[in-house]
C-alpha positions, 0 to 999 in steps of 0.5 A: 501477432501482427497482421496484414492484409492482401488481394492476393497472396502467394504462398512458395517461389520459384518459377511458378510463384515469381511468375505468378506474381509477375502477372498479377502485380500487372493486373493491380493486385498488389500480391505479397509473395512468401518465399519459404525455407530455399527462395527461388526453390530447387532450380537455386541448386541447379548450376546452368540452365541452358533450355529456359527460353530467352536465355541463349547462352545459359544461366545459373539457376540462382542468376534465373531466380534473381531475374524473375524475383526483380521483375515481379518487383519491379511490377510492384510485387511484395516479395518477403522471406520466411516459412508458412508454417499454418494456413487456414482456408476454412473461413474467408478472409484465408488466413496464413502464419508465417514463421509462427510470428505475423499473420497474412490475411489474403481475398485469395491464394495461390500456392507454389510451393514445389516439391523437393526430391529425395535423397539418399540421405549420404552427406556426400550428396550435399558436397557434390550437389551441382558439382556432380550430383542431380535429380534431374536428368532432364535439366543437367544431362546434357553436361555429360554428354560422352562422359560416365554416369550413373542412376540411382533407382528402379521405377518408371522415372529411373528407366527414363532418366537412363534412356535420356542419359544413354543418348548422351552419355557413354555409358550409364550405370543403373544402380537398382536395391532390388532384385528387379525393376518396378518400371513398367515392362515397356520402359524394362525392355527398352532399358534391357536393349540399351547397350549403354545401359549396365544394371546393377541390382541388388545394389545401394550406393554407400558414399561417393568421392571425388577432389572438387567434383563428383570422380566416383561412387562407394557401392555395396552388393548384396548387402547384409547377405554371404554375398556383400561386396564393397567396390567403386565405380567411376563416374562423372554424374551421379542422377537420383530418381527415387522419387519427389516429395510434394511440400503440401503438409501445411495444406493436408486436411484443407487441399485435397490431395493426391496419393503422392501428396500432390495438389489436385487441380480442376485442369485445364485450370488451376483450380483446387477444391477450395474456392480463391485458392489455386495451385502451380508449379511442381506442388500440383505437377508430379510429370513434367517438373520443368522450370519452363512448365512451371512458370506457365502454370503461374502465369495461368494461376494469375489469371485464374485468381484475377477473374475470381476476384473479378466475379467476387466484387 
C-alpha cells in the first residue's frame, strides 16, 4: 500500500476544507486535501447561491465550489478525490487510508467532513433535488418568495424553517407525522399564530409530482388508521427539516463526539480532543450549518493547525 506523507492533511471539502486549505497553503504547509464521496459537499446541490459575500449576482453552488477548490490550488494545495474510509489518531505521525488502497501519514489534521441531511428516503426527492426539493430554508427560501410551500417536520429546526418561509412565501404547509409538534412551546406558539402557516398532523409525505419542477406532494392521513386518507397538495418548494446527520463515523471511538454525533471542539478554537487534529465546517456545527460560517471555521482550523505545528518544532 502506498504511503505519502504531509504537515498537514484535510480530511472532507466544502467550504470548510477548501478554505482550510487555502490558508494553509499560503502559510507553506503544502496541505493535501481529500475531498470524499461528493466534492465540494452539499452546497454542489444547492442551484443559486445568492448570500455568499463577493458573489452580487448569485452563483451555483457547484460554480462556488469550483472557485474555491482553484484557489487553494493555485496557492499550492494538493487536492485528491477519494474516500477516507479509516483513520488512526492513536500514535503520531496520524494515519489515513483512502478508499481502502493508499495511505496519508499527516503531522496534523483537519477534518471537514460535513454532515449530510436527511431524507425521506422518496425517489422522487432526487429527481427534484434543486428543481424543487431542499434542506435549507435558509439558503433557498428566497426562491419562493409569494409562491407555495411546504415543511416536512415537527422539532425546533421545522418551526423555524416555516416562520422564515412564511415571511416569504404565501402560504406554507407544515407537514408533521404525529399528533403534535416537538418544537419548544415558544416556537408552537409562534407557528400557532402564523396566518400562513397551515399544519398537517398526522401526516406523511408519500411521493411528489411534477413535469420538470417540483408542481406537487402525494400525502397520506392518518395513515394505517380507519381514518387514511391519500390526496395531494400544491406546491412550489418542498423543505425537509428532519434533521442532519454528522459524517463522523470513521472517527468514533477516536474524536469525541456529541450525542448528535457532531465533533466536539475547544471553542472558541477549533481544537478536538486530539492534539494536532482539529475540526470545522458542519461536521462540528449542528446550529448555523451555513456556506459563509463554514469557510470561517476553516480559515480558523488553519490557523489553529499552523501554530500547533509552530509550537511542535
Amino acid at each position: 500500500m502506498d504511503t505519502r506523507h504531509t504537515k498537514c492533511l484535510i480530511i472532507g471539502s466544502g467550504p470548510a476544507g477548501f478554505t482550510a486549505a487555502i490558508y494553509a497553503s499560503r502559510a507553506n504547509l503544502k496541505p493535501i486535501i481529500i475531498e470524499g464521496p461528493q466534492p465540494g459537499g452539499q452546497l454542489t446541490t444547492t442551484t443559486e447561491i445568492e448570500n455568499f459575500p463577493g458573489y452580487p449576482d448569485r452563483v451555483t453552488g457547484f460554480k462556488l465550489m469550483e472557485d474555491l477548490r482553484r484557489q487553494a490550488e493555485n496557492f499550492g494545495a494538493e487536492v485528491l478525490t477519494g474516500r477516507v474510509t479509516a483513520v488512526d489518531f492513536s500514535k503520531r505521525p496520524f494515519t489515513a487510508t483512502v478508499d481502502g488502497k493508499y495511505t496519508f501519514t499527516a503531522d496534523a489534521a483537519i477534518i471537514s467532513t460535513g454532515a449530510s441531511a436527511r431524507y425521506l428516503g422518496l425517489p422522487d426527492e432526487q429527481k427534484y433535488m434543486g428543481m424543487g426539493v431542499s434542506a435549507c430554508a435558509t439558503c433557498d427560501g428566497f426562491f419562493y418568495r409569494k409562491r407555495t410551500v411546504a415543511v416536512v417536520g415537527g422539532g425546533d429546526t421545522a418551526a423555524e424553517e416555516a416562520l422564515y418561509l412564511a415571511g416569504l412565501a404565501s402560504k406554507v404547509y407544515l407537514i408533521v407525522r404525529r399528533d403534535r409538534l416537538r418544537a419548544s412551546k415558544v416556537m408552537q406558539q409562534r407557528v400557532f399564530d402564523n396566518p400562513k402557516i397551515e399544519i398537517l398532523f398526522n401526516t406523511n409525505t408519500v411521493g411528489l409530482f411534477g413535469n420538470e419542477v417540483l408542481e406537487g406532494a402525494h400525502l397520506v392521513a392518518n395513515k394505517g388508521t380507519e381514518n387514511e386518507n391519500y390526496y395531494d397538495i400544491a406546491i412550489d418548494g418542498l423543505f425537509l427539516a428532519i434533521g442532519h446527520k454528522p459524517n463522523t463515523e470513521i472517527f468514533a471511538g477516536q474524536i469525541e463526539l456529541d450525542e448528535q454525533g457532531y465533533v466536539k471542539v475547544d471553542a472558541p478554537s477549533t481544537r478536538t480532543n486530539i492534539e494536532g487534529v482539529f475540526a470545522a465546517g458542519d461536521v462540528a456545527d449542528p446550529t448555523y450549518r451555513q456556506a459563509i460560517s463554514a469557510a470561517g471555521t476553516g480559515c480558523r482550523a488553519a490557523l489553529d493547525l499552523e501554530r500547533y505545528l509552530i509550537e511542535k518544532e
